[in-house]
N, C-alpha and C positions, 0 to 999 in steps of 0.2 A: 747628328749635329744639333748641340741646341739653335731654339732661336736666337737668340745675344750672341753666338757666336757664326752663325747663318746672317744676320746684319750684319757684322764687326767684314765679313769678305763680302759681301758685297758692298758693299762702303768704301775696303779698299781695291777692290777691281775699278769701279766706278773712279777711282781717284787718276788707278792706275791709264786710265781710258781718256780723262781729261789729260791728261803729260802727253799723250800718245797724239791724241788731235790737237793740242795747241803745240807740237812740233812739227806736225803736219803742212800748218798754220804759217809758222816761222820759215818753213821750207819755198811756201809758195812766195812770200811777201820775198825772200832772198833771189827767187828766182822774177820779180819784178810783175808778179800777178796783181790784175788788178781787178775786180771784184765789182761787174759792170753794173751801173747804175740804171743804165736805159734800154733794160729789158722790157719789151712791149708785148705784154698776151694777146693775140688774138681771139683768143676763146677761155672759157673754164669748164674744169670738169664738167660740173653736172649737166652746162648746156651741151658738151659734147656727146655724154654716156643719154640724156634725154633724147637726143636729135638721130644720134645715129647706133644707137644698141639693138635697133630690130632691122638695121640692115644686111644682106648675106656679107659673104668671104669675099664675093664675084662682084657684087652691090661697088664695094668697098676699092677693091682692086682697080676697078673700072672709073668710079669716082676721082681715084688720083688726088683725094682732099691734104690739102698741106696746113697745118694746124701749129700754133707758136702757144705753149702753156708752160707756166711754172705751179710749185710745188710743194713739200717739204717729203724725202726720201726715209720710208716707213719700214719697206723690208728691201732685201738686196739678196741677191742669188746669183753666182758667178759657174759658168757652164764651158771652163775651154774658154774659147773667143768668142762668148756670145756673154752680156751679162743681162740679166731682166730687174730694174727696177719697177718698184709700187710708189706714186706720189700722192700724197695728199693733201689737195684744196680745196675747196667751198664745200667742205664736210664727206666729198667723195672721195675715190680711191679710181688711178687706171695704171694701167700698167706700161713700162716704157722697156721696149727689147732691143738694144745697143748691140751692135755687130764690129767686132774688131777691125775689120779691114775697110770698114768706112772712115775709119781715123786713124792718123798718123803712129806709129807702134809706140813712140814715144810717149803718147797725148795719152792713148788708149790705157799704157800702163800704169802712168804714174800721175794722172788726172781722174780716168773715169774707174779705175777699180779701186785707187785712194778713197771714195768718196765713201761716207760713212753717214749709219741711218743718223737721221736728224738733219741735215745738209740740208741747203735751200736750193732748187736748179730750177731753170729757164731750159725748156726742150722746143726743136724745130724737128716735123720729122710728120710723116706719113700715115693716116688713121689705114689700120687692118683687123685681119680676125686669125686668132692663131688658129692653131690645129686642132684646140680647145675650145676653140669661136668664143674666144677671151676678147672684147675690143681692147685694141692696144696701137700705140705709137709706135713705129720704125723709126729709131733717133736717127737724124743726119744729122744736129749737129747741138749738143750741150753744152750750158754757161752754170757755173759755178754761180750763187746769188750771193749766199751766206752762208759761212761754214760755222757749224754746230760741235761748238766746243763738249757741254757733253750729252752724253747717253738719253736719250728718251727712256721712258719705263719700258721693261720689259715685253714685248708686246703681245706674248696672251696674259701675264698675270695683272697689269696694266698698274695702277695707283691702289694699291692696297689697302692702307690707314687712309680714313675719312678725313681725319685733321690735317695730314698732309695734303689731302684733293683740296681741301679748304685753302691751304696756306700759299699753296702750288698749283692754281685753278687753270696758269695754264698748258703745264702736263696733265691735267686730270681733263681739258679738252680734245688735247691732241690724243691721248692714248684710249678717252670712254666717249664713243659716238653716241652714247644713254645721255651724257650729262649734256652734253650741245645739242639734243635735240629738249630737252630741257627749259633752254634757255632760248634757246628757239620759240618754243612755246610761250614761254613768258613775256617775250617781246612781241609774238604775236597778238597776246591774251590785251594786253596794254594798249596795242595798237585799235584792238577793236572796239577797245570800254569807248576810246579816245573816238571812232566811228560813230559807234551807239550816242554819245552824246552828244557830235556835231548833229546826226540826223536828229535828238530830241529840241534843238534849238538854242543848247545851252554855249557859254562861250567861255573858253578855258581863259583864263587869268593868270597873275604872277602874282607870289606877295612875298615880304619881307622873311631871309632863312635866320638873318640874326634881327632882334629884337631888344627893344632896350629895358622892357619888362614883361617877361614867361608868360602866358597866361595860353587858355581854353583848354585845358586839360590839367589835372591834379597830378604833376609829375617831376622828377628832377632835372633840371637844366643843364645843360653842359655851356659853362661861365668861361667866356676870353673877356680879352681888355680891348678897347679902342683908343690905341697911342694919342691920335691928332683932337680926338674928340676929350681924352682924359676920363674915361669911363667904361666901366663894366657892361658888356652886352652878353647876350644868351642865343643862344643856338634856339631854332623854335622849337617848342615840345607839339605846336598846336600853330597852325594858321587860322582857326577858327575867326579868333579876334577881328582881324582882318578883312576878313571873307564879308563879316555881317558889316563892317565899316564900310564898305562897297554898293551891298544891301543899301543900306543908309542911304550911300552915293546917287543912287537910282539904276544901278546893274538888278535885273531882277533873277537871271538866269545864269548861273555860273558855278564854274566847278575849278578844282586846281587838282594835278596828279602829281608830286612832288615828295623828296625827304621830310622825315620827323625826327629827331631826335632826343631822345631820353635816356639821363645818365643813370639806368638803373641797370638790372641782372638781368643776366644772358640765360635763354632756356630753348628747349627745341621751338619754341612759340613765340619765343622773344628776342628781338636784338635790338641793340641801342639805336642804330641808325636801321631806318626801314621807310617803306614805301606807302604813302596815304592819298587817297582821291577823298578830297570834301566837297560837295555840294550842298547850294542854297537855291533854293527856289520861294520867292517873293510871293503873298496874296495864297499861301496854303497850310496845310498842317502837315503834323507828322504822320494822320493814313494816307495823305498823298505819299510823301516820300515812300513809307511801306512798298505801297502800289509800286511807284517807279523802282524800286530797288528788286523786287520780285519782277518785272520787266526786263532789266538789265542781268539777269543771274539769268533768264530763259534763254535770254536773249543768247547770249556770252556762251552756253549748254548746247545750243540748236548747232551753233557755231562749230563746236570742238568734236562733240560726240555725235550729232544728226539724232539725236533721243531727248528724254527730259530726263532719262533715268540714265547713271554711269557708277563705276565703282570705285571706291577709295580704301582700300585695306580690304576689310573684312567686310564692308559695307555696302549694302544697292541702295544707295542717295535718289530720292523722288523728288524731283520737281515739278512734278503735274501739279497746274493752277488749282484752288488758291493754294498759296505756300501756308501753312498749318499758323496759328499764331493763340497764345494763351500766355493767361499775367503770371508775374512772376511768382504771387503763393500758389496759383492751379500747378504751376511748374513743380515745383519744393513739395505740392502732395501729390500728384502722379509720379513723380521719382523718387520717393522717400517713403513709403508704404506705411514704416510707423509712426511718420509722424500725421497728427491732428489736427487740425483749422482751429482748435481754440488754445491749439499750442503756440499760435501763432497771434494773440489779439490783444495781451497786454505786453506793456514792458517787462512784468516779473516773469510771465512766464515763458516769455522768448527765451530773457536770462536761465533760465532755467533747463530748458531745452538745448540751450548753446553749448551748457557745461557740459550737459548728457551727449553733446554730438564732437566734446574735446575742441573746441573752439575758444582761441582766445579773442575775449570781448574789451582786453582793457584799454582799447585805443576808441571803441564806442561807447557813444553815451546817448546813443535815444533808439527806437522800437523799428525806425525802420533803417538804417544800418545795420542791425544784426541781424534783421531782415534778407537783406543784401547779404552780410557774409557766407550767411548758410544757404542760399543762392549760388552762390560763387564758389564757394568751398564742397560743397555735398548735391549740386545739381546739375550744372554748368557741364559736366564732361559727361553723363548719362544724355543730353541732348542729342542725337546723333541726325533723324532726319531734320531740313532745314526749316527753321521755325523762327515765328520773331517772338519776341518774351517782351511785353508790357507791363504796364504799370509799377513804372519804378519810383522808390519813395524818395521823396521830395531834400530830403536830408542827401541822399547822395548823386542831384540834380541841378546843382546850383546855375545853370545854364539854361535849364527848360523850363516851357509853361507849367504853371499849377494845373492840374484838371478842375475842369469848371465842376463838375458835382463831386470829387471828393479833393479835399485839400492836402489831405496826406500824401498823395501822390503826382505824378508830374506826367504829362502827354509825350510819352518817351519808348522808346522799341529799343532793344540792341537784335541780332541776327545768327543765328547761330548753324555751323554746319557740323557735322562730326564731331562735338565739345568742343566747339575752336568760336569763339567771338569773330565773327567775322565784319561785322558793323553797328552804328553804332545811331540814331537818329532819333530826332524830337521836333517838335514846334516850341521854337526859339522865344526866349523871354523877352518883352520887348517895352517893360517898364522900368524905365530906369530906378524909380525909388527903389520896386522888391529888388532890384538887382545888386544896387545900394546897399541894401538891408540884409541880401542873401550873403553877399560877400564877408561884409562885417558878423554874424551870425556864424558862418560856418570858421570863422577864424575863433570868435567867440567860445565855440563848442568844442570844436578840439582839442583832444588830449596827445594826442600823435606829434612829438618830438619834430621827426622828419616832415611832416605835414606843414608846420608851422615853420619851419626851416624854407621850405618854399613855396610858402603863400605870398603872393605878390598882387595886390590892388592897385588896380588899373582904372586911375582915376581917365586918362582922356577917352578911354573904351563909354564911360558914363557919358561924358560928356556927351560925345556922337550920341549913343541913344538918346538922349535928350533931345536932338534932331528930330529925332523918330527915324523907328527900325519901323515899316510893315510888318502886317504878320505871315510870317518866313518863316519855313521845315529846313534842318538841317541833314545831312548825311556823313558818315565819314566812315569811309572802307577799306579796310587795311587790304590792301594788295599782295603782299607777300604772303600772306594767309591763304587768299581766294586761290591762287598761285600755287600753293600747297596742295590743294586739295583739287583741282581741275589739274595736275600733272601727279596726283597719288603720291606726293610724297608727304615722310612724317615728319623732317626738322626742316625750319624757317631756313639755313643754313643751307641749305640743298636748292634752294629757289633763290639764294643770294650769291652773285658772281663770288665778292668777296667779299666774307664774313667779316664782323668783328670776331677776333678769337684770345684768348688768355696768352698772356707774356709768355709760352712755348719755343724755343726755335725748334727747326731739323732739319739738319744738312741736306 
């Protein structure tokens, strides 16, 4: 049988299956079932299977423990007058063994062998050990919770299509105990950055997710309207703005873990909407943050694996102190063998290099942007152990210090782990003129269409600096990334509940 025709029947069995249980459905509500609200568990799996899985058969008997738990019904096996259900909650599994003549023949028949996987129940009934020394519940007495119109996935081949687990994340819960411990982890991972930084002193913040002008990152907005106000706002691309107006405020220590949003393409590394931690820390530069940011990666490692070393693909990631760090052209010639250091010294002959590495250059127009591209384009993904890459040129920094001895470049790190940009940090510009000057400059120079589409001056961002910023390090670390790579996996999409994904349906 092909496949298109191996879908086309299971498409219509699964159809045939909902007609089946929402008759079922119809039969109960005629018969004046009513679908109890105030079910009370006394216990949950895992505290059950935790507490009492290493005690005997005799343990157990002797015990006499009466236990009230609900579920969702995963497998079912009907034996004669005996039936054995599997439920599943708080990621566990136990088994529940129903005996006919504990209920009424009636009840028995056309209540508890009706019941069909996917069903929610409420069980009262007796911890033992089978003959199996399975722990399991002797039901005395079972409640209908929620009846499950249709089918769960099949349950060895589980959720098959990836864009389906995406679409349908929560069958691709209920049927892959891989993806929920996943996400598990992720929430765990979150939970600890959130630890690490109450113990560093710092204090988490809030700031504005819609904006009435874009700004701390070069990127597109995702544009609504404001009815009562009569005006266009934006989705943040960047709380950056924000964060330093705080600074300004006299917060000296502060972080935000929150949404970003950017209306751009979707890749295994990128989604529109994703998850960002920025931190500023007042009176430092950008080697402090370095330092703190290699503190917080050990930290978070010690955590998960008890090692500094763990594996991602194909990879042994090392994070024995220091974390490795080298500027951005040492980077472009230890990964690029044939290229030269005086390929890289004037404008002509970068140009000229760029052409030889199929790079297009017509959106740049000075020496260290195409600097950057061929960085980004021919280096960036050969990075595999964790490294920070410095000295980034000043043309594509409009946010960070100049370096005090050379001008071309700016006091700036990004973070790299397995070719993946993991973060992103500087010492924060904090003269408003060059800021002033930088802003108007880089709109000035641009040739990039889309660029100029959403460039947006932020004249009251000026203003506040004119208060005076101190001099302030910034941070910002993409989480769903770090995510990525401390749970091994390779699309952004796989560490995201739920994706954005392309105008697709499937039934």
């Amino acid at each position: 049988m092909s496949k298109k025709n191996q879908e086309k029947k299971i498409k219509k069995s699964s159809k045939n299956e909902v007609n089946i249980r929402t008759k079922k459905l119809f039969q109960l509500r005629q018969l004046g079932f009513d679908f109890p609200n105030n079910f009370i568990c006394t216990n949950n799996i895992k505290n059950i299977l935790n507490v009492y899985q290493k005690n005997t058969k005799d343990d157990l008997n002797k015990l006499c423990y009466i236990v009230k738990i609900a579920g969702r019904i995963i497998k079912k096996r009907i034996l004669g007058k005996a039936a054995f259900l599997v439920i599943y909650g708080n990621h566990h599994t136990i088994q529940i063994y129903v005996k006919s003549n504990l209920f009424a023949e009636n009840y028995y028949k056309n209540h508890i062998l009706e019941l069909d996987l996917g069903d929610i129940i409420g069980v009262k009934g007796k911890l033992f050990k089978t003959n199996t020394l399975e722990l399991s519940i002797y039901c005395e007495k079972i409640y209908l919770l929620t009846k499950s119109l249709r089918p769960l996935p099949d349950k060895y081949q589980g959720l098959k299509k990836k864009e389906l687990k995406y679409r349908k994340r929560y069958l691709d819960l209920i049927s892959n105990i891989q993806t929920t411990k996943i996400f598990e982890q992720r929430f765990s991972i979150i939970s600890n950055i959130r630890k690490f930084m109450t113990q560093e002193n710092f204090l988490e913040v809030e700031t504005p997710m819609m904006h009435p002008i874009p700004g701390g990152a070069n990127a597109k907005p995702f544009v609504t309207y404001h009815n009562s106000l009569n005006k266009k706002m934006y989705l943040r691309v960047s709380p950056e703005l924000y964060l330093k107006r705080l600074i300004i405020g006299g917060f000296n220590k502060i972080f935000e873990i929150n949404r970003n949003f950017r209306n751009e393409g979707l890749s295994k590394q990128h989604s529109p909407e994703f998850t960002m931690m920025e931190v500023y820390l007042s009176y430092s530069q950008y080697t402090d943050m370095m330092f703190f940011l290699e503190k917080l990666c050990i930290f978070l490692i010690k955590k998960i694996f008890n090692s500094h070393i763990f594996t991602y693909g194909k990879y042994q990631l090392n994070f024995e102190k220091p974390i490795k760090k080298m500027t951005m052209i040492q980077a472009i010639l230890k990964f690029n063998k044939k290229i030269k250091k005086s390929d890289l010294k004037t404008l002509e002959k970068v140009k000229k290099l760029a052409h030889k590495l199929h790079l297009n250059i017509n959106t740049c127009t000075s020496l260290g942007e195409i600097i950057y591209l061929i960085f980004e384009k021919k280096t960036e993904k050969k990075i595999i152990q964790p490294t920070f890459i410095t000295e980034y040129p000043l043309e594509i920094s409009p946010l960070a210090k100049t370096n005090s001895i050379n001008k071309n470049i700016t006091d700036r790190f990004e973070f790299f782990i397995a070719g993946y940009e993991i973060a992103n940090g500087f010492s924060e510009l904090n003269d408003p003129e060059e800021q002033k000057r930088r802003f108007k400059l880089q709109k000035s120079q641009k040739k990039n269409v889309e660029f100029l589409k959403n460039f947006y001056y932020d004249q009251d961002y000026i203003t506040a600096l004119e208060h005076g910023l101190p001099p302030t390090s910034g941070l910002g670390v993409g989480i769903d990334r770090l995510i990525m790579i401390l749970t091994n996996q390779k699309n952004i999409k796989d560490v995201i509940l739920f994706p954005i994904l392309k105008n697709k349906l499937y039934q």
